[in-house]
C-alpha positions, 0 to 999 in steps of 0.5 A: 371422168365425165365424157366431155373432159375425155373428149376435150383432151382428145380434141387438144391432143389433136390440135397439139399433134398437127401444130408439132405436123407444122414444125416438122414441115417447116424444118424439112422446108428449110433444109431444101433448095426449093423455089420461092414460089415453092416455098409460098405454096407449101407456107400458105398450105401450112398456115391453114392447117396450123390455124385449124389447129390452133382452133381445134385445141382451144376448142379442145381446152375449153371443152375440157374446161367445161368437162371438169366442171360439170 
């Protein structure tokens, strides 16, 4: 297995790991009784890391892409 194909399933492994980190914030979110202002806080803090991780593992997936190619 070429070294770029392990290194994409490693980075698409890592991305899919933080967007699962956002689905579990998201429902221990719901089962508080928090603030609004609150809740917007915690959402934009949340959104930045499931956009990061969105990236990571479509980085990911092309750079395993390009390791089976090659």
């Amino acid at each position: 297995m070429h070294p770029f194909a392990l290194l994409g399933l490693f980075l698409t492994v890592t991305g899919l790991a933080g967007l699962g980190y956002c689905v579990l914030q998201g429902i221990r979110m719901r089962g508080k009784n928090l603030p609004p202002e609150e809740i917007h806080a915690r959402l934009h803090r949340l959104i930045a890391v499931n956009l990061g991780s969105i990236a990571l593992s479509a980085l990911g997936l092309g750079v395993l892409v390009l390791g089976i190619l090659l």
